[in-house]
C-alpha positions in Angstrom: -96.4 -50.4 39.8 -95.8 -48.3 36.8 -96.0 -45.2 39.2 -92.9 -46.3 41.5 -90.9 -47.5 38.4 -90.8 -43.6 36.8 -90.1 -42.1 40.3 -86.8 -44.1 40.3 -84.9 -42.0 37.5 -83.3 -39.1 37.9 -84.1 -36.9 35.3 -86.6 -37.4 31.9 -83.8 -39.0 29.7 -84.9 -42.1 28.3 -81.4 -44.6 29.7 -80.8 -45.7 25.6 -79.6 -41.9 25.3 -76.9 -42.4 28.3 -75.2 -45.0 26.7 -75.2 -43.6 23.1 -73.1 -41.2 24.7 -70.5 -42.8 26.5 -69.9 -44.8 23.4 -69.2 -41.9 21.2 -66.8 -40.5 24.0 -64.3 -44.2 23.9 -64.6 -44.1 20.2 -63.6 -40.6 19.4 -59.9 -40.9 17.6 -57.1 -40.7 19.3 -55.8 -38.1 17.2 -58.3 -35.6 18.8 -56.8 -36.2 22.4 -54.6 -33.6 23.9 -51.7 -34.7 24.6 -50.1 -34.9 27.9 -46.8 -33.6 28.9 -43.3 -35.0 28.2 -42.4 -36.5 31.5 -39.0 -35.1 33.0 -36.2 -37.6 34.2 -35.0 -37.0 38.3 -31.9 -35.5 38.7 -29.8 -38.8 40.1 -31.6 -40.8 37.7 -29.6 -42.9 34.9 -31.0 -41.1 32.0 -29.9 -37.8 33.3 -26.5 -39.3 33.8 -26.3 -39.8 30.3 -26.9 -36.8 28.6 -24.0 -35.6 30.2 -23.5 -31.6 30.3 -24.6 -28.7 28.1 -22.6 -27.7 25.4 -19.9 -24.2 26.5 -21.2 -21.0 24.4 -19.0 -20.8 21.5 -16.1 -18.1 22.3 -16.0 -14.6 21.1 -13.3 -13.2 18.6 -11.1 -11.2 21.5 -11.2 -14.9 23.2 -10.0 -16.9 19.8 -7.3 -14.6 19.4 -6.3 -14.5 23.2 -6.2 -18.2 22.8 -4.0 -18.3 19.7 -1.5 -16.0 21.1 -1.0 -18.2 24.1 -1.2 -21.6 21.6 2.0 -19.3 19.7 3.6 -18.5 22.9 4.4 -22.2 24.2 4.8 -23.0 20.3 8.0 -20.3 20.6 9.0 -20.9 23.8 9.3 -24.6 22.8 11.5 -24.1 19.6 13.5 -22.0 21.6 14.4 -24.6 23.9 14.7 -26.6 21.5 17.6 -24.7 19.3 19.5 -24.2 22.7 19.4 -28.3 23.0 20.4 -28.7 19.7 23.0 -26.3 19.3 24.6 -27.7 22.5 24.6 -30.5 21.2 25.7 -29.6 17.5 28.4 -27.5 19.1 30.5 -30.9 19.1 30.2 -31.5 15.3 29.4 -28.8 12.9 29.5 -24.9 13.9 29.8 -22.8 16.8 29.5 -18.9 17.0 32.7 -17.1 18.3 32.5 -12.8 19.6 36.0 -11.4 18.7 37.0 -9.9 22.2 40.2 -7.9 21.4 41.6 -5.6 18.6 44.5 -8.2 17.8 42.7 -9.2 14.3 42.1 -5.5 13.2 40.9 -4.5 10.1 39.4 -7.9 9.2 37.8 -8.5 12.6 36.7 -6.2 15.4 36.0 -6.3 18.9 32.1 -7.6 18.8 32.3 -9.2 15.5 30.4 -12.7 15.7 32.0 -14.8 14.1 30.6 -18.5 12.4 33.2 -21.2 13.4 33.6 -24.4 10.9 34.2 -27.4 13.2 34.7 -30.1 10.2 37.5 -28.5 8.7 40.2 -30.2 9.8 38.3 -33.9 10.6 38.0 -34.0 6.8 40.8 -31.6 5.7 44.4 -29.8 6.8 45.2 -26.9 8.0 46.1 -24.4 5.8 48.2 -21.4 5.9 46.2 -17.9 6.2 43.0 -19.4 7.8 41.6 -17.6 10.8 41.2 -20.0 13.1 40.2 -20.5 16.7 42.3 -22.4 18.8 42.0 -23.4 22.7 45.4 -21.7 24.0 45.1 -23.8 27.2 48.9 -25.7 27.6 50.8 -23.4 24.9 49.3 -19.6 25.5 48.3 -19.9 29.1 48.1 -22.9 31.9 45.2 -25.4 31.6 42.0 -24.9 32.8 39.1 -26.7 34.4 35.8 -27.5 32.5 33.6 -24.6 31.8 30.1 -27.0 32.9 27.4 -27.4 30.7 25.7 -23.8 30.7 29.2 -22.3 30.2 29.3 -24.4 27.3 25.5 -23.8 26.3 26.8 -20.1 26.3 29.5 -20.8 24.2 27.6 -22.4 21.6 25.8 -19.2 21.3 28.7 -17.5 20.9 27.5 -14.9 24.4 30.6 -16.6 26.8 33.9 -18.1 24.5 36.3 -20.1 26.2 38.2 -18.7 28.8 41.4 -19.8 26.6 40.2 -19.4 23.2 42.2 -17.3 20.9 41.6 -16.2 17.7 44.8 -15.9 14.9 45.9 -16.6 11.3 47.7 -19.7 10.7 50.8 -18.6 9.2 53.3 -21.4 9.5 52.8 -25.6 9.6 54.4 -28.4 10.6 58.0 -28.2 9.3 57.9 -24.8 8.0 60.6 -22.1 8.9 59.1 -18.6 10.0 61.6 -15.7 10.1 61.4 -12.1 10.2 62.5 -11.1 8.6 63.8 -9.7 4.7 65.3 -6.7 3.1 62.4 -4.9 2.7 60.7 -6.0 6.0 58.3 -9.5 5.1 58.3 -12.4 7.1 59.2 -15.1 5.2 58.2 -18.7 5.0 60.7 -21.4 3.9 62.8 -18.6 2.0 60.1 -17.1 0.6 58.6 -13.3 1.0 54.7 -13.4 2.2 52.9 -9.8 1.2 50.4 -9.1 3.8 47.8 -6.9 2.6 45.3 -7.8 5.2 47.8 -5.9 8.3 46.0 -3.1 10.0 47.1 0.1 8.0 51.4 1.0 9.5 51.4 -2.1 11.0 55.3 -3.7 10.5 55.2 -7.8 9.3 56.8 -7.7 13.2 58.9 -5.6 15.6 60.5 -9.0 17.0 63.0 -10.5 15.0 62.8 -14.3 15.4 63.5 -17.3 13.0 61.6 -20.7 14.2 61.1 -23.9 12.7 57.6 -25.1 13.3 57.8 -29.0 15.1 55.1 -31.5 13.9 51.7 -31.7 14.9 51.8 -28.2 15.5 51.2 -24.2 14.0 52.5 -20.6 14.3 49.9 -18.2 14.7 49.8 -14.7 14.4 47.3 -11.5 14.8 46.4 -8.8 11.5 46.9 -5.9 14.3 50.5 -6.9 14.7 51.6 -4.2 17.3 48.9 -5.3 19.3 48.6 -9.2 19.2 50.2 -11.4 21.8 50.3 -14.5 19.5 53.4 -16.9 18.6 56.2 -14.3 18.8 54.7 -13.2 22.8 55.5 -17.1 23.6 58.5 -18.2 22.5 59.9 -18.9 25.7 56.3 -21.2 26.8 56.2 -24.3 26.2 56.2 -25.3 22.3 58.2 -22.0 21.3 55.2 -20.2 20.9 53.6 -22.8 18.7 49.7 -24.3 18.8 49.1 -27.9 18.9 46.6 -28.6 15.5 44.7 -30.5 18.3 43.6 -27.6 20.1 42.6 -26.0 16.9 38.4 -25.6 17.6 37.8 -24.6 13.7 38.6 -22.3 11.0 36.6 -18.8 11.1 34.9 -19.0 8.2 32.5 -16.1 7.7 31.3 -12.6 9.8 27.6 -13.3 11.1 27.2 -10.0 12.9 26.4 -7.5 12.9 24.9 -7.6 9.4 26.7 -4.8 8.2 30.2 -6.5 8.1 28.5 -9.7 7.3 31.1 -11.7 5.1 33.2 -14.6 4.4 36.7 -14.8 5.6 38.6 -16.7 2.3 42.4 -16.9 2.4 44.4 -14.5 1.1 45.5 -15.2 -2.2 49.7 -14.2 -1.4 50.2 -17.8 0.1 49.0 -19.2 -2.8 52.7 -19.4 -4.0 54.4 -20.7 -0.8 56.2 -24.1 -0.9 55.9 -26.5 2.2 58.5 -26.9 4.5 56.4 -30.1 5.7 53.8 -32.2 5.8 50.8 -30.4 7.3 49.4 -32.0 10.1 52.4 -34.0 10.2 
């Protein structure tokens, strides 16, 4: 019997040393084990889904400053939309730019002069003899007009396309005044009095016309500097109003040169009517 009992094993290790074994493999710490991989989520699954997408690559310098220029681009292109919106709209209350078409205001304006147009003036003030004004000659100069549409007006506000009636004169006479040419020595005179022009272009006679008018109410005589070649009050006597400009149709007084730079200026009134007396009420 104890021959067929050591026949059995299969090899000369007593069975205590089998099991000293296998309990030294379960109790080895954990710490020792290698450990296995990170397992990897499948593409449709709902982890993957959110994680969401890699990060861009930062951009390069040439790319910032590509990026900028555009970002300045729309930045300008929007402000300039924006001042042609505004100034549209402005171009009802405060200023509007007027370019001097003709040679009739030589010296103090010539043809190209841009000039900056004071729309207030006479909402919170009067008219007043030797402003520059601009003034729509539609119904006294020449026959009315239609409506210029919004970009003719757009256009106007930027001074590039004036009215098709808008002049550009001196006030000389106002409501109730009398305009004459004129004395011994060749003035105009206003109410009796001799007005010294110094601002005429340089030969220029006070006038070539003799005429003697008596301004009505509500409206103005108007005259060019470059007297031999202005078509203003004296070139309409025979329209309707005697030659004379309705205050209503005034746009605003020309109060200063805004190009180009190099005649940049304002345009003050001269200080010879500074002793004229009023023949009327202005405005009147």
């Amino acid at each position: 019997m104890d021959t067929d009992s050591d026949t059995d094993r299969d090899d000369d290790r007593p069975a205590d040393a089998d099991v000293d074994a296998l309990t030294a493999v379960r109790s080895r710490p954990t710490s020792h084990r290698r450990a296995a991989p990170p397992r990897r989520a499948p593409a449709g699954s709902r982890s993957s889904r959110r994680a969401g997408p890699e990060p861009e690559p930062p951009l390069g310098r040439a790319e910032l400053r590509a990026a900028r220029r555009r970002q300045l681009r729309r930045v300008q292109a929007a402000v300039v939309v924006g001042l042609l919106v505004l100034m549209t709209t402005v171009r009802g209350f405060l200023f509007q730019a007027f370019s001097i078409p003709s040679v009739s205001m030589e010296p103090t304006l010539h043809v190209g002069d841009r000039v900056l147009v004071n729309k207030l003036s006479y909402d919170v003030g009067s008219v007043q003899r030797g402003q520059v004004v601009v003034f729509d000659g539609a119904g006294s100069f020449v026959p009315e007009r239609d409506d210029p549409g919004f970009f003719g007006r757009i256009l106007g506000a930027l001074g590039l396309n004036n009215g098709q009636d808008d002049y550009v004169k001196r006030v000389i006479g106002l409501p109730g005044d009398r305009v004459a040419c004129c004395d011994a020595q060749g003035r105009l005179t206003i109410n009796g009095i001799s007005l010294d022009e110094p601002y005429l272009f340089p030969m220029d006679l006070p006038s070539r016309d003799k005429f003697d008018v008596l301004v009505p109410p509500g409206r103005v005589w108007v005259m060019g500097d470059h007297r031999s070649r202005s078509a203003d009050s004296r070139a309409h006597l025979a329209d309707p109003g005697g030659g004379t400009v309705p205050i209503d149709k005034i746009v605003g007084r020309a109060v200063a040169i805004v190009w180009p730079l190099g005649r940049a200026g304002w345009l003050p009134v001269p200080e010879s009517f500074e002793g004229l007396t009023n023949g009327g009420a202005a405005g009147d």
